[in-house]
GUBA-7144 format. One line per field, with one value per atom (N, C-alpha, C): residue number from 0; residue in one letter; atom name; x, y, z. Coordinates in pm, 1 decimal. Layout:
<sites>
k = (NUM	...)
r = (a	...)
a = (CA	...)
xx = (X	...)
yy = (Y	...)
zz = (Z	...)
</sites>
This chain:
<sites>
k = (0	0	0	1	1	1	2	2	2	3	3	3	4	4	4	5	5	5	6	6	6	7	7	7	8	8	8	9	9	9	10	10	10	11	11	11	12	12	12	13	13	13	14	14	14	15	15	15	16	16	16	17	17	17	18	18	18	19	19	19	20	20	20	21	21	21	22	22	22	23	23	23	24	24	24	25	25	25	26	26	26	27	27	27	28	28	28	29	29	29	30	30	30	31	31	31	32	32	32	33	33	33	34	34	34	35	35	35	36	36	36	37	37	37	38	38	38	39	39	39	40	40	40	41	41	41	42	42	42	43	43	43	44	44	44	45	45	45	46	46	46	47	47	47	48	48	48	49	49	49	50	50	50	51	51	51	52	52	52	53	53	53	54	54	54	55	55	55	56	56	56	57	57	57	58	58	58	59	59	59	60	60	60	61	61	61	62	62	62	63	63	63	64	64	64	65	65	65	66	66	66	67	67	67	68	68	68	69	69	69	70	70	70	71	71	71	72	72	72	73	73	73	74	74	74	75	75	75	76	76	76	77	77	77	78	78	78	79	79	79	80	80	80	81	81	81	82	82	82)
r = (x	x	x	x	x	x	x	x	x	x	x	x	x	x	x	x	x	x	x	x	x	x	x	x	x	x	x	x	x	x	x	x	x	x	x	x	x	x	x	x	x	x	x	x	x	x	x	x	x	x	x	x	x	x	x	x	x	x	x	x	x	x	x	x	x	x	x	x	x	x	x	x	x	x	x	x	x	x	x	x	x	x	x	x	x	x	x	x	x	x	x	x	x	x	x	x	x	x	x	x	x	x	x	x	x	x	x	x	x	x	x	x	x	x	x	x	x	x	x	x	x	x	x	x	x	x	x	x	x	x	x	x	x	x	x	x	x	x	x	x	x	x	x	x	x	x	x	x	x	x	x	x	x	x	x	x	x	x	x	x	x	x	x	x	x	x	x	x	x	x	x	x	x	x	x	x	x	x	x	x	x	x	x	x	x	x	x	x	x	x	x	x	x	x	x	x	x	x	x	x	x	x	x	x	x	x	x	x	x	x	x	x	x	x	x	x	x	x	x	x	x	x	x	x	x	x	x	x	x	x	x	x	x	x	x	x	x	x	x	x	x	x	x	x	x	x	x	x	x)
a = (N	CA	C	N	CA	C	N	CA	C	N	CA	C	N	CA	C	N	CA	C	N	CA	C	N	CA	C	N	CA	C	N	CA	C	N	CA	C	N	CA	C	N	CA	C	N	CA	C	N	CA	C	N	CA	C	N	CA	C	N	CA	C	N	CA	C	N	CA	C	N	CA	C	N	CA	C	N	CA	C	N	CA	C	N	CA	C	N	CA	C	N	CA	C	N	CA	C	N	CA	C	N	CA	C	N	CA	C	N	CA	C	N	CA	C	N	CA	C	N	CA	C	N	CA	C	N	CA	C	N	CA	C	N	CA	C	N	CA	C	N	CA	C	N	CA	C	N	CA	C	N	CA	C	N	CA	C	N	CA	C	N	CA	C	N	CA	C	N	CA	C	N	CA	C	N	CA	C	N	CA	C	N	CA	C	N	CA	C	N	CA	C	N	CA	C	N	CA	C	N	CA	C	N	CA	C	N	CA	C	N	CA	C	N	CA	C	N	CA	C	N	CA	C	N	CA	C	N	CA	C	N	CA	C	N	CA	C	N	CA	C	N	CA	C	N	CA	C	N	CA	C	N	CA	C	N	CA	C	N	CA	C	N	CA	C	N	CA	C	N	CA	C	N	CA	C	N	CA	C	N	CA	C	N	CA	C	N	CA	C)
xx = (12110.2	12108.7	11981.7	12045.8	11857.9	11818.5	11692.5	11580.8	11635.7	11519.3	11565.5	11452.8	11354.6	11298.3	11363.7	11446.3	11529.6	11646.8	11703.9	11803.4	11766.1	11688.6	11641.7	11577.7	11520.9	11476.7	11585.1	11648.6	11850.0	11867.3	11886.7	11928.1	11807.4	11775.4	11654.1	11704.7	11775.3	11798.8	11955.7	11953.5	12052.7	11996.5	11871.2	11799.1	11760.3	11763.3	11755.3	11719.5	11736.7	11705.2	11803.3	11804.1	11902.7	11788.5	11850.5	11755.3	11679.7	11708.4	11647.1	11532.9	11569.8	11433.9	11373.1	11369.4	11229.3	11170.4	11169.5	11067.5	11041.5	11141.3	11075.7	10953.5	11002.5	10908.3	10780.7	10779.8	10670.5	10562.8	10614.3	10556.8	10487.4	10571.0	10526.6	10400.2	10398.6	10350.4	10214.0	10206.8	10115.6	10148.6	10213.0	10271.9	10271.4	10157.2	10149.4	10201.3	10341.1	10397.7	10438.8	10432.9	10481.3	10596.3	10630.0	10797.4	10834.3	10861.0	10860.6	10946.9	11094.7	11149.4	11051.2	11030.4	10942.3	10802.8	10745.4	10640.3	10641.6	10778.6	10838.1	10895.8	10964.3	11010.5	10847.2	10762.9	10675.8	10603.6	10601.6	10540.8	10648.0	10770.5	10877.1	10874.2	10845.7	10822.5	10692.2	10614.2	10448.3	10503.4	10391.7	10453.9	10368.6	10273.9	10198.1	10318.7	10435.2	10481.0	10605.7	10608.7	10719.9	10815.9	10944.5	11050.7	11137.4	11249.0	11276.3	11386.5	11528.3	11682.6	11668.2	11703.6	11750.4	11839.1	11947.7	12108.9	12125.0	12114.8	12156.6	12098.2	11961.0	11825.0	11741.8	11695.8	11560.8	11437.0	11364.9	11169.0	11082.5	11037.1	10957.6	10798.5	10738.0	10591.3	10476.9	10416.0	10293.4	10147.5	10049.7	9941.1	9985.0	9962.1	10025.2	10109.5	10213.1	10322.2	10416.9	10512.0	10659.6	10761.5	10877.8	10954.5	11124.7	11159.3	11348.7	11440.6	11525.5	11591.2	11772.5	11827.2	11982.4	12013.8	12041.1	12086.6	12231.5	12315.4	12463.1	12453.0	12408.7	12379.4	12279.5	12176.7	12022.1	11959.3	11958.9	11927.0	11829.8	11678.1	11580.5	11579.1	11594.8	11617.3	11460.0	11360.9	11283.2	11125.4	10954.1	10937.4	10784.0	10677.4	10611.7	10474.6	10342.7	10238.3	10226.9	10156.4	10184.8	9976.2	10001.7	9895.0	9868.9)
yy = (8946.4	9020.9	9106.2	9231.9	9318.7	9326.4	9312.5	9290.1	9414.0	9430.9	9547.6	9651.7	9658.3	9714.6	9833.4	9761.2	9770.8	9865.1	9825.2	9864.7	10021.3	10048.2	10175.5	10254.7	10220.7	10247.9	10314.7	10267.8	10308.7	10435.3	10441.4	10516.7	10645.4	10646.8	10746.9	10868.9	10905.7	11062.1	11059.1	10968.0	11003.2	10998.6	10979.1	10925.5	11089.1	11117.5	11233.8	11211.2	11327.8	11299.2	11447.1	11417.8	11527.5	11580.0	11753.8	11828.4	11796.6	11762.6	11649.5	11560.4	11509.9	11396.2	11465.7	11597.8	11665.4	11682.6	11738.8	11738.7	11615.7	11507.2	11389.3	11349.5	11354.6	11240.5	11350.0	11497.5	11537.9	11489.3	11532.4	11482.4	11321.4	11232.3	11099.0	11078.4	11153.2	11093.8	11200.4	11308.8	11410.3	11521.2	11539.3	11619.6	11740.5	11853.5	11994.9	12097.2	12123.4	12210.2	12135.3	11958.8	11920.6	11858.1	11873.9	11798.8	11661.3	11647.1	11466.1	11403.9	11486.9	11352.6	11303.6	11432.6	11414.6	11307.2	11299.9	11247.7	11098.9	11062.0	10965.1	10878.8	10973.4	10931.3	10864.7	10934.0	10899.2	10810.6	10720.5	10638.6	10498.6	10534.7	10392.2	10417.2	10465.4	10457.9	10422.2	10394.9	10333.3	10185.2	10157.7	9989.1	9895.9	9978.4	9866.8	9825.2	9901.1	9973.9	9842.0	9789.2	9643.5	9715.4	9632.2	9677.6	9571.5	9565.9	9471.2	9509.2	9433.3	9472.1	9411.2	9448.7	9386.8	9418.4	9400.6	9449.3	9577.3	9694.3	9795.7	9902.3	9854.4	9945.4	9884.6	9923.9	9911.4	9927.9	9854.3	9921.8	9920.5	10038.2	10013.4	10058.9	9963.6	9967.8	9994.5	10096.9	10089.3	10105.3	10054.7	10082.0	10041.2	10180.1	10199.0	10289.0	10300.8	10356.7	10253.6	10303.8	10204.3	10311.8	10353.2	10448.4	10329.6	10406.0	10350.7	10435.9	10364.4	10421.9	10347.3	10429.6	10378.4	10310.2	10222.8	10154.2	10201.3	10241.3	10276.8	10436.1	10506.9	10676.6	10676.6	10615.2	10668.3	10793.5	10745.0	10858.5	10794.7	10881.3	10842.7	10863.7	10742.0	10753.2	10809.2	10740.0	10822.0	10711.0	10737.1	10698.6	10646.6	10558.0	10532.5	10502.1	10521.2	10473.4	10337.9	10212.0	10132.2	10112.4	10051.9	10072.7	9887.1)
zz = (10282.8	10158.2	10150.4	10087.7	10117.8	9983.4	9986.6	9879.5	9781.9	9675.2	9581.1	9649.9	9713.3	9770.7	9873.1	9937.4	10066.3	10029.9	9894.5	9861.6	9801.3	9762.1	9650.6	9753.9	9860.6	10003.2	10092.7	10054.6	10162.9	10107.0	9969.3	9886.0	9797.8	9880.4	9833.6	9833.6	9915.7	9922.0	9820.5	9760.5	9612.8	9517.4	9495.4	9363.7	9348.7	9201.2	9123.5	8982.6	8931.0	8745.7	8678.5	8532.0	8472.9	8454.3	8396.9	8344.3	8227.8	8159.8	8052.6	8129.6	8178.0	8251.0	8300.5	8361.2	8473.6	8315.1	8209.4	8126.4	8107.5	8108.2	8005.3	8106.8	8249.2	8325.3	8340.1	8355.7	8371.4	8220.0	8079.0	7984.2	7990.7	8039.8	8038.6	8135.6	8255.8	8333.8	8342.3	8293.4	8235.8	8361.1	8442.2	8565.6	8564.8	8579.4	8562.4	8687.7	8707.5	8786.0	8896.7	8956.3	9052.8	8997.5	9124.7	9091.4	9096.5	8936.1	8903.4	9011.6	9021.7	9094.6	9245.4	9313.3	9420.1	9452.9	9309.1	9285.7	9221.1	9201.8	9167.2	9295.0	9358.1	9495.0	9625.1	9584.9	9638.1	9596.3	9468.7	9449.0	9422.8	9422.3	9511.7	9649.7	9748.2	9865.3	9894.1	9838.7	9877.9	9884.1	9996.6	10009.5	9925.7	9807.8	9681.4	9579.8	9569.3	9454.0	9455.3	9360.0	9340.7	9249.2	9284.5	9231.2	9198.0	9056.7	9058.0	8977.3	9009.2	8935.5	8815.4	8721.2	8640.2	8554.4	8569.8	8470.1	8610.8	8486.5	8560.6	8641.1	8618.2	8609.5	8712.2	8795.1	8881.6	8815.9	8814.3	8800.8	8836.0	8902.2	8966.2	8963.6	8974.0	8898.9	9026.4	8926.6	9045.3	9001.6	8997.9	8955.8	8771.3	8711.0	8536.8	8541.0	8600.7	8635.1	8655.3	8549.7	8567.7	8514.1	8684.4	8680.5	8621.5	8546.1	8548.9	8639.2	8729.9	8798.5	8745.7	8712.9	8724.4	8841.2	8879.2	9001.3	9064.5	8980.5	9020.6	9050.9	8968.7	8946.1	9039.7	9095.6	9119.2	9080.3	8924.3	8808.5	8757.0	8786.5	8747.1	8596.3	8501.9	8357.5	8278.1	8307.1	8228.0	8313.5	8290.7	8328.4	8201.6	8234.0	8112.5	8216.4	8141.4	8173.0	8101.6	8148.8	8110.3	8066.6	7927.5	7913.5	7915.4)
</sites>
């Protein structure tokens, strides 16, 4: 059975966001002209960065960064600094 790591890892090159979320996640995450999903994608691919299922949703945390990913869609739902 592959980890949730493993699994969101497989599936990387489906993971995206609606037009709606490139503002939300650039706003959340303070992101001036780079591209959230990209920069999102790069911080679930760091091997600090834990991830974990729960229901329907992946999360994956890194540092004070915790991204939501749809697990079925791999639709990055929105993302939060964690204070």
């Amino acid at each position: 059975m592959r980890t949730d790591k493993e699994e969101i890892c497989r599936r990387m090159d489906e993971i995206h966001t609606t037009a709606m979320g490139y503002g939300r996640i650039s706003k959340n995450l303070g992101l001036c002209g780079a591209d959230p999903v990209a920069h999102c994608k790069n911080i679930i691919m760091d091997s600090r960065c834990t991830i974990q299922r729960m229901g329907k949703n992946w999360y994956c945390e890194l540092g004070n960064v915790r991204i939501t990913v749809h697990a079925h869609s791999c639709t990055i739902i929105t993302t939060h600094i964690i204070k």
